[in-house]
Every structure is written in structure tokens, then in C-alpha cells.
C-alpha positions in Angstrom: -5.0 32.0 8.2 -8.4 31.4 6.8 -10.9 28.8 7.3 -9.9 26.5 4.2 -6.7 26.1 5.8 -7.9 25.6 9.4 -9.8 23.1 7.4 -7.3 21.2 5.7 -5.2 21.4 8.8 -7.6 19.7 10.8 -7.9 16.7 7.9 -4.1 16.6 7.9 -4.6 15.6 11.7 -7.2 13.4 10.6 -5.4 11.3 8.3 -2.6 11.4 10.9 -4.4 9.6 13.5 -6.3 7.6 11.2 -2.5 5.8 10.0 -1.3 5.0 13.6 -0.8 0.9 14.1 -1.8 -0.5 17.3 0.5 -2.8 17.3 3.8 -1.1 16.2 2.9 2.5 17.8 0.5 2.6 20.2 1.0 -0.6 22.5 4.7 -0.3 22.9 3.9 3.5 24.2 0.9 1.7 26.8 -1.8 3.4 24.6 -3.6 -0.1 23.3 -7.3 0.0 22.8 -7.6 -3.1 25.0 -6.6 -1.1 28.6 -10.3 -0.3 28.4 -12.7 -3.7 27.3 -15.7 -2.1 29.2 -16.3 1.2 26.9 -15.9 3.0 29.8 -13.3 6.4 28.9 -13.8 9.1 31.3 -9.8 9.7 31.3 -8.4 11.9 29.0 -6.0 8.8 27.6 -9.0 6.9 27.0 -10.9 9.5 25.1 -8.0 9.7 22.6 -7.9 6.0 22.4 -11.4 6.9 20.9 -10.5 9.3 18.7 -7.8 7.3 17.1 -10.5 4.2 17.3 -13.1 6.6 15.4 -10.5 8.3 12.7 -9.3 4.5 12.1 -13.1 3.4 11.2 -13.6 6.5 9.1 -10.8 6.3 6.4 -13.2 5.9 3.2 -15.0 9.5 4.4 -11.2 10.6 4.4 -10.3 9.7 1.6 -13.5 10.8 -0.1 -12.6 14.5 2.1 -8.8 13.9 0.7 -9.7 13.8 -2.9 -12.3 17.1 -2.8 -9.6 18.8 -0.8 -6.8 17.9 -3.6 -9.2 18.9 -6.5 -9.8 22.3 -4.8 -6.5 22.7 -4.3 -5.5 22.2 -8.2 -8.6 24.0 -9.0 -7.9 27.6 -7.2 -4.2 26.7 -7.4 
């Protein structure tokens, strides 16, 4: 395994967090981004909450990263 596909395995996890719905995934499970109004995550549930917050905010740098990685990939083959 090299680092390309660490890479690209890492941006598959990206994209997969970055798709989840609040309201049809995440709140029927308890995980809704409204358990913590404040800002303050010091659990390990609320410091996910962030990532998927973060991931969900960054979708036109994924895409951009989706597109390069899909070139490369026709490119070396």
C-alpha cells in the first residue's frame, strides 16, 4: 500500500462524511449538531459532530481534490 492510495482512501472517507444528512442519518441515531449550541466538544461524539460539520462546509475543495484524483488516475492508469 503506498501513499497515493492511503491518500485516496483518506478522500474516499472524506467524501463519505461530507454526504451524511442531518436530518435523515444523523438525528435519528442522537448524533444532531444541535446536542452542542455552545461550541463546546470535549467528548469524542462531539468532536466527530465536527468533523462531519467541517467535511460538509468543505465539498468544493473535495470536489476540486475528486477531480485531480480522477485525472491522475486515467492518467497513470
Amino acid at each position: 500500500m503506498g501513499l497515493w492510495t492511503l491518500l485516496e482512501g483518506l478522500l474516499l472517507l472524506a467524501n463519505a462524511l461530507a454526504i451524511l444528512n442531518e436530518d435523515r442519518f444523523l438525528t435519528p441515531r442522537g448524533w444532531s449538531f444541535q446536542e452542542f449550541p455552545g461550541g463546546k466538544v470535549k467528548s469524542l461524539k462531539g468532536q466527530v459532530l465536527g468533523l462531519i460539520n467541517a467535511t460538509q462546509y468543505l465539498r468544493v475543495p473535495l470536489i476540486i481534490l475528486n477531480v485531480i484524483s480522477i485525472v491522475v488516475k486515467l492518467v497513470s492508469g
